[in-house]
C-alpha positions as CSV (number, residue, x, y, z in Angstrom):
1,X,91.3,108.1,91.2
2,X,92.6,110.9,93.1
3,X,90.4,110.9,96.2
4,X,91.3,107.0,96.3
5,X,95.1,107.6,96.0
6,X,94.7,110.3,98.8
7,X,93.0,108.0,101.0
8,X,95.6,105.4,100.3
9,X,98.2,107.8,101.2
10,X,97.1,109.1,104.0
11,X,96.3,105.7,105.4
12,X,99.0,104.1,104.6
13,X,101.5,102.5,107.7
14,X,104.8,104.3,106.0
15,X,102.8,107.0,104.8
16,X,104.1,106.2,101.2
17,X,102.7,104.6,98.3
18,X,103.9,103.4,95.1
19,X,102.6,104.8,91.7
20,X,103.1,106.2,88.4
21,X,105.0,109.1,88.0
22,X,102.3,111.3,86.0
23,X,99.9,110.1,88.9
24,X,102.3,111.2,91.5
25,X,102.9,114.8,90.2
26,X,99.1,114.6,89.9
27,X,99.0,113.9,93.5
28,X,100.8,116.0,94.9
29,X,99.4,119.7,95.0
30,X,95.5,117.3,95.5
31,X,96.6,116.6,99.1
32,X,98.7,119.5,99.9
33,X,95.6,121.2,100.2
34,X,93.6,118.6,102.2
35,X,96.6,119.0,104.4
36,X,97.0,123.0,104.7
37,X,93.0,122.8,105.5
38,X,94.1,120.2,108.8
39,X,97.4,122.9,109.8
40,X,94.4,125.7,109.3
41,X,92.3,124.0,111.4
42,X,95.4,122.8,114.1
43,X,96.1,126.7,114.6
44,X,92.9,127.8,115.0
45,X,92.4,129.6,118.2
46,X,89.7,132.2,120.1
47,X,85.6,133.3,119.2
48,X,84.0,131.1,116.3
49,X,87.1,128.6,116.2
50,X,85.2,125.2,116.7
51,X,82.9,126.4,113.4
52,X,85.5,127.1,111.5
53,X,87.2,124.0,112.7
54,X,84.3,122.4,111.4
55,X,83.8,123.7,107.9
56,X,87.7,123.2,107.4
57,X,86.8,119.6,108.0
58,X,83.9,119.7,106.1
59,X,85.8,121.3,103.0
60,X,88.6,118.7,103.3
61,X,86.1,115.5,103.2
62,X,85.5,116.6,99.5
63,X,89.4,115.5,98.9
64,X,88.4,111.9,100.2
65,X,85.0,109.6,99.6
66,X,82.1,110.2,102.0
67,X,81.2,107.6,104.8
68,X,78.9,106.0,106.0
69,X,75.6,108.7,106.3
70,X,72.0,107.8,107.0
71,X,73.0,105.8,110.1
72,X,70.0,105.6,112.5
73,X,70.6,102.6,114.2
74,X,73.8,100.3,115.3
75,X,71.8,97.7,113.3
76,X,71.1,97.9,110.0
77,X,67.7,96.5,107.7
78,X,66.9,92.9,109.2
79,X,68.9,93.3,111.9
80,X,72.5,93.1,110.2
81,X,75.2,95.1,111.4
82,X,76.1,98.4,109.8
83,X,79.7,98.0,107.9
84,X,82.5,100.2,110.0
85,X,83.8,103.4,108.7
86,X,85.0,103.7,105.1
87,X,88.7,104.6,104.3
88,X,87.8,107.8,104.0
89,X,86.4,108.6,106.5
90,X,89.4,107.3,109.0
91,X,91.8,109.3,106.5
92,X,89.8,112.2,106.8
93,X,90.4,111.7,111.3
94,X,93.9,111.1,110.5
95,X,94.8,114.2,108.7
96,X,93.2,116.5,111.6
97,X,94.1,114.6,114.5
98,X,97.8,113.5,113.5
99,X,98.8,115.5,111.0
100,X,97.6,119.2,111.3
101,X,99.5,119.0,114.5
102,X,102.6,117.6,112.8
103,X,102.7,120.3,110.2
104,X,101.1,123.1,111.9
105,X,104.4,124.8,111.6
106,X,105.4,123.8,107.9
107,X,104.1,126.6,105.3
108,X,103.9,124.0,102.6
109,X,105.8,121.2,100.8
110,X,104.2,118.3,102.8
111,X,105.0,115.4,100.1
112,X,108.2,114.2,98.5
113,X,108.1,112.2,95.1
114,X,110.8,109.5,94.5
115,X,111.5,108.3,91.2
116,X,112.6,104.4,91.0
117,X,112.5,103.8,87.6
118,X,110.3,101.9,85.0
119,X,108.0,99.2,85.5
120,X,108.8,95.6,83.6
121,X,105.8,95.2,82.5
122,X,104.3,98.5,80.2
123,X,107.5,100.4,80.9
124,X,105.6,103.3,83.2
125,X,107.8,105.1,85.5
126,X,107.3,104.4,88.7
127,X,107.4,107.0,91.7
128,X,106.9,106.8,95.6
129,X,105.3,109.9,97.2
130,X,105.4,110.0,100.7
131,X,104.9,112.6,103.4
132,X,107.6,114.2,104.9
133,X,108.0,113.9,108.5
134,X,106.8,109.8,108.2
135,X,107.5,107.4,111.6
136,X,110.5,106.1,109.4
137,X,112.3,109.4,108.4
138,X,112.3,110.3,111.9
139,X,114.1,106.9,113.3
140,X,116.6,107.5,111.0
141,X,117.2,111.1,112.1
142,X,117.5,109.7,115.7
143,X,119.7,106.8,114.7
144,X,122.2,109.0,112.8
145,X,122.0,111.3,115.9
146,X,123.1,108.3,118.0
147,X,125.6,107.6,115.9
148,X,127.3,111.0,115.8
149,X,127.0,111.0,119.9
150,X,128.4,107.7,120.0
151,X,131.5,108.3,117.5
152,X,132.0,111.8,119.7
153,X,132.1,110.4,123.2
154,X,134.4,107.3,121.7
155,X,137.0,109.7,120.6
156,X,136.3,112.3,123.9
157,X,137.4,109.1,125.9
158,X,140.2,108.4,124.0
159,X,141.5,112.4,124.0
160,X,141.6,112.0,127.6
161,X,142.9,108.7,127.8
162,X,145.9,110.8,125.5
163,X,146.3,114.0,127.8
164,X,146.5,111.3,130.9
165,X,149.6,109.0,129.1
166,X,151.1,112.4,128.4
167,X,150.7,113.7,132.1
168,X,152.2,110.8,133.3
169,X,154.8,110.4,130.9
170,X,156.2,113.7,131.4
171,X,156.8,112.6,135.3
């Protein structure tokens, strides 16, 4: 249940999903790790680095479900074609590529939980977890900048719209 919430979360568009709270808190410390192993392997650097690299990866595809091994051909038995990649395995390239380079920096605390409440239904809590740092936090942060630069050079203009009525006035 874990491995499939992982791969859920890591795939995910908004890099958020929607669960139970008790699976949430579950959650959470399951792909911090997968994650410090991609930051490990993003600052790795000098002699031996592309082994280690490799058994970092390797140690971080036991968080998610294995892909697709045995492939010898592009064809499969009777000639069908071989199904693409499984979610995990595309997880798995998406925490090394994109994400050990967006947190290479960060010494932990990758995830944020959310509570919304309880579910009609059973009554369960509900939670989102999401990863910090997501495509949509950071719009925000740039839209609230844009917003404070805006406001700023609104009331700059109108400060020296002021001190130029006063200038005049006073000749």
């Amino acid at each position: 249940m874990l491995r499939n919430l992982a791969t859920s979360l890591i795939n995910s568009r908004d890099e958020r999903i929607i669960t139970t709270l008790p699976k949430a808190k579950e959650l959470r410390p399951f792909i911090e790790r997968a994650i410090t192993l991609s930051r490990h392997a993003a600052s790795l650097e000098g002699n031996g680095s592309e082994a280690r690299g490799v058994h970092l990866r390797r140690q971080a595809a036991a968080f998610f479900h294995a892909g697709n091994y045995g492939r010898g051909s592009e064809t499969g038995r009777r000639g069908q074609i071989v199904p693409a990649r499984t979610a995990g395995v595309a997880a798995l390239q998406r925490l090394f590529d994109e994400f050990g380079e967006r947190y290479k920096e960060r010494p932990g605390g990758y995830t944020r939980i959310i509570k919304l409440g309880r579910r009609a239904g059973d009554g369960a809590e509900l939670a989102i977890i999401e990863l910090l740092g997501n495509p949509r936090e950071a719009a925000a942060e740039e839209a609230a900048k844009k917003r404070t630069k805006g406001g700023s050079k609104k009331k700059a203009t109108e400060a020296k719209a002021e001190t130029k009525d006063e200038s005049e006035g006073e000749e």
